[in-house]
Backbone bond lengths (Angstrom), bond angles and torsions (degrees), N, CA, C in turn:
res aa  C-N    CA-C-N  psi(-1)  N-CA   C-N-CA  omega(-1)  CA-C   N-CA-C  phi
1 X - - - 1.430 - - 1.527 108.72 -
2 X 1.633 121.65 124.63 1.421 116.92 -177.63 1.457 102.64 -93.73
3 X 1.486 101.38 139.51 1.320 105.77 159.34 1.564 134.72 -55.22
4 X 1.335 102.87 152.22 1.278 111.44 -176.33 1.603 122.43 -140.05
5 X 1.423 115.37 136.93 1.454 91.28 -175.95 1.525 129.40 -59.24
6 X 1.273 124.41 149.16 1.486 123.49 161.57 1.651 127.80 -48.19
7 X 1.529 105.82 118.23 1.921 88.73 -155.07 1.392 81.15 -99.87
8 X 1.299 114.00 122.68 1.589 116.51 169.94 1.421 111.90 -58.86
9 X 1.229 135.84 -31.07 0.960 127.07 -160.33 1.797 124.88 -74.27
10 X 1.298 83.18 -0.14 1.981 96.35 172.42 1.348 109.87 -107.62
11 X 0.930 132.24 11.18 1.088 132.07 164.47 1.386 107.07 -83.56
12 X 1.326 125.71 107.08 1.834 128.15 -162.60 1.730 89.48 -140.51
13 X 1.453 125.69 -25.48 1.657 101.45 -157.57 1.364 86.05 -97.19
14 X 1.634 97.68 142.63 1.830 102.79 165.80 1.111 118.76 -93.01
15 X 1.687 131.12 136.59 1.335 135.05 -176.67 1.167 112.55 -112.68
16 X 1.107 130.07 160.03 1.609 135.71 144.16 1.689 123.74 -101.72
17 X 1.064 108.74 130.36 1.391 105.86 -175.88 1.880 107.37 -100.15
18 X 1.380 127.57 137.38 0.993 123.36 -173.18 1.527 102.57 -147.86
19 X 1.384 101.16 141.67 1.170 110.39 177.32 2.014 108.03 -106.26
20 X 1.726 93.05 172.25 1.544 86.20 168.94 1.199 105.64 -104.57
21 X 2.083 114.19 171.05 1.053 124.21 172.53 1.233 106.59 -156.26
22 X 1.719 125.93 -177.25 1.296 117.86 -174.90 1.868 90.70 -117.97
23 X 1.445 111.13 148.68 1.480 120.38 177.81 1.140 95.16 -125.37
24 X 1.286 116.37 139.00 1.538 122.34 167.40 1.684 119.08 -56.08
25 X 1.242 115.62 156.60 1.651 93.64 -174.61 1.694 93.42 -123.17
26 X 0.820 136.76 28.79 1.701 148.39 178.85 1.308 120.86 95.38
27 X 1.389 102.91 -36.59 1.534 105.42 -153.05 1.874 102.41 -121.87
28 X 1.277 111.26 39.80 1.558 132.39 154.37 1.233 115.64 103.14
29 X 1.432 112.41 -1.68 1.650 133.37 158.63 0.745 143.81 -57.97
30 X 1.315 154.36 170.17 1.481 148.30 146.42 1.591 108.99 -123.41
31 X 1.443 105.62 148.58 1.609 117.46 -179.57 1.433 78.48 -108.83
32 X 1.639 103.81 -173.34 1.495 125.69 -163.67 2.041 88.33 -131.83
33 X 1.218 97.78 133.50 1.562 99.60 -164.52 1.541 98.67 -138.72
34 X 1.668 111.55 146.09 1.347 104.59 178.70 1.577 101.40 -111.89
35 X 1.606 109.39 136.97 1.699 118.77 -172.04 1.380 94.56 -104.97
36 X 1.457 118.22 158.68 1.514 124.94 -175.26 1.599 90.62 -89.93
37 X 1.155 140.10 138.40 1.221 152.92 130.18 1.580 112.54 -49.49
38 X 1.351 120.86 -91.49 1.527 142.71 169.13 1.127 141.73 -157.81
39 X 1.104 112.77 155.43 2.030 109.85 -156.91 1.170 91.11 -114.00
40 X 1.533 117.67 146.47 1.282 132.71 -149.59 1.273 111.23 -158.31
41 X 1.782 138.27 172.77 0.903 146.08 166.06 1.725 104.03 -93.69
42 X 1.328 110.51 162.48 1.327 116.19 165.16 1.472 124.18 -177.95
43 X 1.220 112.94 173.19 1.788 103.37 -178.29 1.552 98.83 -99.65
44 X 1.212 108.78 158.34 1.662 102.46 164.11 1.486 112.91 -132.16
45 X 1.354 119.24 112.82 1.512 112.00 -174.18 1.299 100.18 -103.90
46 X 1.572 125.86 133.04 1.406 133.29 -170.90 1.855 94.12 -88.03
47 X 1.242 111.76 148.40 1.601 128.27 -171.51 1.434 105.27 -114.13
48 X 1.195 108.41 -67.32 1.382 113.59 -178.66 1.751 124.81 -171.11
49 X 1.483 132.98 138.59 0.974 141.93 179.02 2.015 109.52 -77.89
50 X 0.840 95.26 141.75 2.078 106.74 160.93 1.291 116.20 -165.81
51 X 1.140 117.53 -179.43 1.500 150.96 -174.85 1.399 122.86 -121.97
52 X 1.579 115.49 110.18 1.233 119.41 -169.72 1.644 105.04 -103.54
53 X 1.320 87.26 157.54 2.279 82.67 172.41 1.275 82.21 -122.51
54 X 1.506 117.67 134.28 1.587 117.78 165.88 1.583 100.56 -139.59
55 X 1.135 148.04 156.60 1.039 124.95 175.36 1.569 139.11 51.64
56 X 1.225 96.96 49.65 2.081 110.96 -152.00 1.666 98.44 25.51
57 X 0.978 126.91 19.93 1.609 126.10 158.51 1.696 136.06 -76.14
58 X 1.018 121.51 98.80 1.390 120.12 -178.33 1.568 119.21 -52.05
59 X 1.512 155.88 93.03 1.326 144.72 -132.92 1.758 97.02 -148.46
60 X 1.448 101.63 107.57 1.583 100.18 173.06 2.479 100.27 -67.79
61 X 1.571 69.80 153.87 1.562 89.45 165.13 1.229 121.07 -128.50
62 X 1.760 124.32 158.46 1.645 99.12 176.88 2.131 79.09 -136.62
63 X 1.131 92.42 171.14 1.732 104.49 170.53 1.838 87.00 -135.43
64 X 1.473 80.36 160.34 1.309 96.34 173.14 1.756 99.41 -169.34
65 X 1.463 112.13 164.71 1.238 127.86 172.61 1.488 121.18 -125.74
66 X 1.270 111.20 109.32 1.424 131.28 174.59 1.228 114.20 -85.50
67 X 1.543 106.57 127.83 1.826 108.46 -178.93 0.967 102.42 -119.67
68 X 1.537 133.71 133.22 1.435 135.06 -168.00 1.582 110.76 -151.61
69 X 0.877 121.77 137.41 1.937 130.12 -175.98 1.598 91.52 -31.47
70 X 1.370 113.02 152.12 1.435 125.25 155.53 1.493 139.01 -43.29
71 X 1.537 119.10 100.74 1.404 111.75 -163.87 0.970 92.47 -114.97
72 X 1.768 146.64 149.85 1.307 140.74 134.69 1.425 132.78 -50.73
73 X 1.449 96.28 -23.17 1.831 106.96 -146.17 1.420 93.34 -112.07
74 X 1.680 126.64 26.63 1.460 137.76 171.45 1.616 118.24 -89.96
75 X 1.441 137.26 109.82 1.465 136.20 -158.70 1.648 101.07 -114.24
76 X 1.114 109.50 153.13 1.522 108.46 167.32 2.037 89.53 -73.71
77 X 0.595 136.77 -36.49 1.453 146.13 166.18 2.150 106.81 -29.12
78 X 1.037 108.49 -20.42 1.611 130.66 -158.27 1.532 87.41 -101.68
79 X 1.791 117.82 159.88 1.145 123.68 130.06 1.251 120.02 -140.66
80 X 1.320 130.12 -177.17 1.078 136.85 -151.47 2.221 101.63 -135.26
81 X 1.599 95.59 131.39 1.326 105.32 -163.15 1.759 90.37 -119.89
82 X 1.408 131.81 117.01 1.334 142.28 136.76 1.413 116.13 -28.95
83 X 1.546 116.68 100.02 1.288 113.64 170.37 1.457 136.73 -71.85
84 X 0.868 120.68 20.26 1.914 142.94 -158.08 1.543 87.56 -148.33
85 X 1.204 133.90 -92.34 1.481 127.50 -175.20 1.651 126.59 -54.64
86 X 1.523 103.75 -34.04 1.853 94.41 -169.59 1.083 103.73 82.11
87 X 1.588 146.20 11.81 1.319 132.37 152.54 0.994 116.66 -80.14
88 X 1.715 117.81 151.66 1.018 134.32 -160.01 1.978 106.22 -133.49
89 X 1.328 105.74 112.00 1.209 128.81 164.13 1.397 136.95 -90.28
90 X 1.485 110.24 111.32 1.548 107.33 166.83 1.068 137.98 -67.62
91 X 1.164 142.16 100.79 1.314 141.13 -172.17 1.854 120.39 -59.35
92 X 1.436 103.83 105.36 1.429 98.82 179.92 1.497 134.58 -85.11
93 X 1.255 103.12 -48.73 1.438 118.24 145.64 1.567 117.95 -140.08
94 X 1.594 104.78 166.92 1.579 141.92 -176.78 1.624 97.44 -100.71
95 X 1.347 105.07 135.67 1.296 121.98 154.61 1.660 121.54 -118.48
96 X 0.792 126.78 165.14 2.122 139.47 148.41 0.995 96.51 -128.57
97 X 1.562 147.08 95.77 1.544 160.25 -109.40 2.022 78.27 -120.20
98 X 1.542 105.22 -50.97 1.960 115.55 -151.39 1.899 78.66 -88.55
99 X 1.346 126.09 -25.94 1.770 103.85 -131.88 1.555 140.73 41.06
100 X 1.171 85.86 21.73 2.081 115.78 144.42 1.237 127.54 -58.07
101 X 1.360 115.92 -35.86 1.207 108.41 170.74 1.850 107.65 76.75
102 X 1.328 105.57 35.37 1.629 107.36 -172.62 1.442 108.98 -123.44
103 X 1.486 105.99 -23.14 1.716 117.01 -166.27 1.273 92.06 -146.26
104 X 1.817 106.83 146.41 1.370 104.89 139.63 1.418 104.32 -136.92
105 X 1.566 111.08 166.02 1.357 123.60 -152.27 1.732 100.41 -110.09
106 X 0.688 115.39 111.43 1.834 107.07 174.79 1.263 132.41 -118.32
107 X 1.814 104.80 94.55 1.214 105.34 -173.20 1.993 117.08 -56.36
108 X 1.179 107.68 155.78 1.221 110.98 -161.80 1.657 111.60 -134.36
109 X 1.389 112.86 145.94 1.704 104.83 167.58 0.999 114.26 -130.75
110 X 1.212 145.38 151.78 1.656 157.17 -179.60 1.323 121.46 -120.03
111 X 0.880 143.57 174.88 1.130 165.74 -158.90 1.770 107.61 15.51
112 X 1.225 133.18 24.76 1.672 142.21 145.32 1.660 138.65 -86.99
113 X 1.209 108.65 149.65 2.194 85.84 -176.17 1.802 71.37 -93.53
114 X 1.943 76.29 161.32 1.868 105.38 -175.13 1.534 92.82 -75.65
């Protein structure tokens, strides 16, 4: 596959990137809290739709692939929140498709807990 430059100009969906953390919950606890990292442009190419049974529960899924400028500081540990929809994507894996260091590609899943 030859490289190609990154065409900014498809990059149209806005994301938020968020990481987790622990917040105290008052009373000597911690909850599990998601912090914004950074909101960003990106492409989103849809992969494929299914249907999970988890829990005698019938549960659609979607994948998709988000392409977004080169970040270092991006974890499968991270997910990714649709700013127009409120969906929320797990990030499964990171790519650098060229090892350019210009894009990375982040396959994604929806509608599952991590």
């Amino acid at each position: 596959m030859a490289w190609t430059p990154l065409q900014v100009g498809r990059l149209r969906c806005r994301i938020r990137i968020e990481g987790e953390s622990l917040a105290s919950n008052g009373q000597g606890g911690h909850s599990k809290v998601w912090t914004p990292l950074a909101e960003i442009w990106s492409e989103k190419i849809p992969m494929r739709g299914d249907e999970v049974l988890r829990d005698n529960v019938l549960r659609s899924t979607s994948t998709a692939r988000f392409v977004i400028r080169y970040r270092d500081d991006v974890t499968t540990k991270h997910r990714l929140v649709e700013k127009v929809s409120g969906k929320i994507w797990n990030i499964r894996a990171i790519d650098d498709p060229y090892g350019r260091s210009d894009r990375n590609e982040l396959t994604c899943e929806s509608g599952v807990s991590t």
